[in-house]
C-alpha positions as a LaTeX table, in Angstrom:
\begin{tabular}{lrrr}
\hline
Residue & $x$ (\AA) & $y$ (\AA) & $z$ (\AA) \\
\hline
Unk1 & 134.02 & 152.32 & 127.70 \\
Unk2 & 130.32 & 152.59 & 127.70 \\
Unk3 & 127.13 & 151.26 & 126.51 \\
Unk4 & 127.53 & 151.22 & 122.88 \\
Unk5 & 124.66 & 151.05 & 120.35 \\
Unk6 & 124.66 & 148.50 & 117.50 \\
Unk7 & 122.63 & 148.07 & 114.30 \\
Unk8 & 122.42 & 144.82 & 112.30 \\
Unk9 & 121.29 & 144.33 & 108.74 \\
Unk10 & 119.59 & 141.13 & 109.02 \\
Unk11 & 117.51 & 139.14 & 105.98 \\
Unk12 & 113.93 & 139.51 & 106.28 \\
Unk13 & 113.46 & 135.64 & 106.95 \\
Unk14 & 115.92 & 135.69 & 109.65 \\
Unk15 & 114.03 & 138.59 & 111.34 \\
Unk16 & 110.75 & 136.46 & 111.11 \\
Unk17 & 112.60 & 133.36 & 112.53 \\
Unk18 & 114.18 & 135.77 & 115.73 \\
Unk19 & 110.76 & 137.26 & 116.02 \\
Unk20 & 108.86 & 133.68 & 116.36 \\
Unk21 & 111.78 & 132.45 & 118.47 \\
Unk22 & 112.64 & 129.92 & 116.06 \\
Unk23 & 116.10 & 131.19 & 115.65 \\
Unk24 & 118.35 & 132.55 & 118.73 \\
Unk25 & 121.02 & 135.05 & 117.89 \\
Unk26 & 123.65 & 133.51 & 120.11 \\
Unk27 & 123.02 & 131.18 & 117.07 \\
Unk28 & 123.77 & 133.57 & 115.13 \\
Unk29 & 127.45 & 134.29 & 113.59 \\
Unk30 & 126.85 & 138.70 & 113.94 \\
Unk31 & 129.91 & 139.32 & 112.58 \\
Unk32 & 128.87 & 138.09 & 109.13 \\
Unk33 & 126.06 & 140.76 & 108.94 \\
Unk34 & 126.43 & 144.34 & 107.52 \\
Unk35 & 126.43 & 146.91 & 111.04 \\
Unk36 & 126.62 & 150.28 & 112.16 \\
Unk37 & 128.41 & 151.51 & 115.44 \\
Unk38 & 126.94 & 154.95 & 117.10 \\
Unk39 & 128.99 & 154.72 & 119.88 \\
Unk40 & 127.13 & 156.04 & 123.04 \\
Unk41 & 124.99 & 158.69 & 120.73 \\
Unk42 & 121.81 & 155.82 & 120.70 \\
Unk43 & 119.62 & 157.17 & 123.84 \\
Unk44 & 120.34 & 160.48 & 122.89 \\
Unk45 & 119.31 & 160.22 & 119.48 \\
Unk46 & 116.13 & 158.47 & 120.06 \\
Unk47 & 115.16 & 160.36 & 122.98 \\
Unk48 & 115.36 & 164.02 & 120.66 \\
Unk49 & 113.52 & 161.92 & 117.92 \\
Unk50 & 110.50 & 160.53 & 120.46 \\
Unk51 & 110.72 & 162.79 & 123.77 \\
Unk52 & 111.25 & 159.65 & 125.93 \\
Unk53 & 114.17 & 157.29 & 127.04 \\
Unk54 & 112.02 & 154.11 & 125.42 \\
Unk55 & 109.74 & 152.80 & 123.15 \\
Unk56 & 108.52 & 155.70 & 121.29 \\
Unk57 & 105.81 & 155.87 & 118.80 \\
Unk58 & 106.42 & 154.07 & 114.77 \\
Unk59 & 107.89 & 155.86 & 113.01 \\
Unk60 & 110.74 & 157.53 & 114.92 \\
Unk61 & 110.26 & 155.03 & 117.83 \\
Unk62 & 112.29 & 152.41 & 114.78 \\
Unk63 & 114.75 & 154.94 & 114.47 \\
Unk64 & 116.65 & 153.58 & 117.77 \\
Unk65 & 114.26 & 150.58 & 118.53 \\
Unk66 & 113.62 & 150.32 & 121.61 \\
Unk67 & 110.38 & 148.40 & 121.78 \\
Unk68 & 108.91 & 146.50 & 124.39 \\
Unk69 & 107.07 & 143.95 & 122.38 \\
Unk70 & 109.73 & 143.50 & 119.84 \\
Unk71 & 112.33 & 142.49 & 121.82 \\
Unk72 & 115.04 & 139.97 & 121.77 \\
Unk73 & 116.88 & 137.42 & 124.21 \\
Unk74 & 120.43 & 139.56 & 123.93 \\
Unk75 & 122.55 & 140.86 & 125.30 \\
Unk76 & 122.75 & 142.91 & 128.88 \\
Unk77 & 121.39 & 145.96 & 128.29 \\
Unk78 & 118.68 & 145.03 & 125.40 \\
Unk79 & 117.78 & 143.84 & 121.84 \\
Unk80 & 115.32 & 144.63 & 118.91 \\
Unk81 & 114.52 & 143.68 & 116.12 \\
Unk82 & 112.35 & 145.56 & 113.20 \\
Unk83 & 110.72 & 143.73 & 110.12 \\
Unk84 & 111.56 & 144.65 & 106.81 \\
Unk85 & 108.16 & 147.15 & 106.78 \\
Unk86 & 109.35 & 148.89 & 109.96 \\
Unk87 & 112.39 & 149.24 & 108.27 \\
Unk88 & 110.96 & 151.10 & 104.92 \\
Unk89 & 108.64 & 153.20 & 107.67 \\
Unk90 & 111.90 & 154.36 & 109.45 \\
Unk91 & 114.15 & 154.71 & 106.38 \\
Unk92 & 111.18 & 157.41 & 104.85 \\
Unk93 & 111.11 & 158.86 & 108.39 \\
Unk94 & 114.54 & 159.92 & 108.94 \\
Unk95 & 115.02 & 161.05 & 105.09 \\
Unk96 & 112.27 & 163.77 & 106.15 \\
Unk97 & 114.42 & 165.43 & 109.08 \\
Unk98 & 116.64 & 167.92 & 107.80 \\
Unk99 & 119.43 & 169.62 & 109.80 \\
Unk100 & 117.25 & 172.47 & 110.95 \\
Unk101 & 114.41 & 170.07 & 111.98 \\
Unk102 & 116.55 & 167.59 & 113.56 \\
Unk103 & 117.99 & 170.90 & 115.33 \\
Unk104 & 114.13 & 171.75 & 116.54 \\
Unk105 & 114.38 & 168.89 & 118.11 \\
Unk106 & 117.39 & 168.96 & 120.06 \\
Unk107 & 117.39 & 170.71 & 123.43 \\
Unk108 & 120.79 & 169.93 & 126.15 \\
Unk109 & 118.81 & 171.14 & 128.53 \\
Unk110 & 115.99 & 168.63 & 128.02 \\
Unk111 & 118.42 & 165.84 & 127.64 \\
Unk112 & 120.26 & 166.80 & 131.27 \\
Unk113 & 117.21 & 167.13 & 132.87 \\
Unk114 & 116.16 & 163.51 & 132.12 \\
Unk115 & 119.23 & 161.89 & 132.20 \\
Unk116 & 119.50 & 161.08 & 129.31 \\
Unk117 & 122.96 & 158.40 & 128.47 \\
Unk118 & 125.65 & 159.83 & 127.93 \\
Unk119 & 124.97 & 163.53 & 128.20 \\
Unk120 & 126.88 & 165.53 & 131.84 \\
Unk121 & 125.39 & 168.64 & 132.56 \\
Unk122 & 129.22 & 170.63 & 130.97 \\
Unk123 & 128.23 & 169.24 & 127.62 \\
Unk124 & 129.22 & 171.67 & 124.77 \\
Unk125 & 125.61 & 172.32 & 123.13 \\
Unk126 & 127.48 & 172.49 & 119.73 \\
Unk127 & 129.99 & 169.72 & 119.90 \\
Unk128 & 127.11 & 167.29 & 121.54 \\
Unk129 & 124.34 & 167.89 & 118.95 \\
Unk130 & 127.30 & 167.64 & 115.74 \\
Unk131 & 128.35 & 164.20 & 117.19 \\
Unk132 & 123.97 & 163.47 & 117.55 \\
Unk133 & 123.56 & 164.38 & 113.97 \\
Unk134 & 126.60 & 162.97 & 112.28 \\
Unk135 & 125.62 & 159.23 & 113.76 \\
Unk136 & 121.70 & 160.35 & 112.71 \\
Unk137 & 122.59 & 160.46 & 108.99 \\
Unk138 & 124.54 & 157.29 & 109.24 \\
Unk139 & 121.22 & 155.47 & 110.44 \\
Unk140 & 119.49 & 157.05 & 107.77 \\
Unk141 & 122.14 & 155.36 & 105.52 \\
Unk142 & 122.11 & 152.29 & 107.17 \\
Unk143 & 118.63 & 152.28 & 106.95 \\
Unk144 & 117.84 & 153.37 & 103.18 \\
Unk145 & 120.13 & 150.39 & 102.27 \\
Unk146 & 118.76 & 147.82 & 104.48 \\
Unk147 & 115.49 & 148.75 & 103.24 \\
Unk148 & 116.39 & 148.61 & 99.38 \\
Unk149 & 118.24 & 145.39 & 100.68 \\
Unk150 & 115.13 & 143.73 & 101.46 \\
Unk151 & 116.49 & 143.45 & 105.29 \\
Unk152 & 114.87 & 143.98 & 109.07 \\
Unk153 & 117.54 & 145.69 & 111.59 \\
Unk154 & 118.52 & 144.20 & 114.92 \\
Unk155 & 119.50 & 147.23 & 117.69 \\
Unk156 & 120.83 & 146.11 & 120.44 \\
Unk157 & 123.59 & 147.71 & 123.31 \\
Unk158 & 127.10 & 145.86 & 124.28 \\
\hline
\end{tabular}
């Protein structure tokens, strides 16, 4: 199975009643919200985007929050939330990476040597950074429309 990462399209007010603690989101019915599955691709992704397994600096640390101060009561393996701002900052980010610069980015080897989740040493280079980029653009879609939406995004891994 895995640790799979999960995005969250959350109204702005909810994401200022989360961040205050005002609202819990075992409270919260999750299934009503708009979300995005990248399977297993989330460290991955934000560790070729900020050259470390967490936090990471605004804007590509929002791509795949990951953020100390900004976290949430949820779930086993983490939570985040980002305000509607952090949001348009990310969604402007990620619409700036092309292919080829998202492919500067990306090195196996780099991701092996740090253990990065999920990648094994007999990763195909290829097949790994197709299935990176494919779930990449879907963020960036995710994120364009949240932000037009008005919305903040909750990450977090089940």
């Amino acid at each position: 199975m895995g640790m799979i990462g999960i995005y969250l399209a959350v109204h702005k007010e909810q994401i200022e009643q989360l961040a205050q603690g005002e609202l819990l989101m075992e409270d919260m019915a999750l299934d009503a919200f708009e979300s995005l599955d990248i399977d297993k691709a989330w460290q991955a992704i934000h560790y070729v985007l900020c050259e470390d397994i967490h936090n990471g600096a605004p804007p590509m640390g929002y791509v795949v929050p990951m953020l100390d101060d900004q976290g949430l009561e949820f779930s086993e393996f983490g939570s985040f939330y980002l305000n509607h701002e952090q949001v348009i900052e990310a969604s402007i980010a990620i619409s700036a990476i092309s292919e080829a610069a998202f492919r500067e980015r990306y090195s196996l080897a780099d991701l092996v040597e740090n253990a990065v989740y999920p990648v094994v040493s007999d990763e195909d280079e290829q097949e790994f950074f197709d299935y990176l980029y494919a779930n990449f653009v879907e963020i960036g879609r995710f994120y364009s429309k949240a932000a037009t939406e008005g919305n903040g995004i909750i990450f977090y891994v089940s």
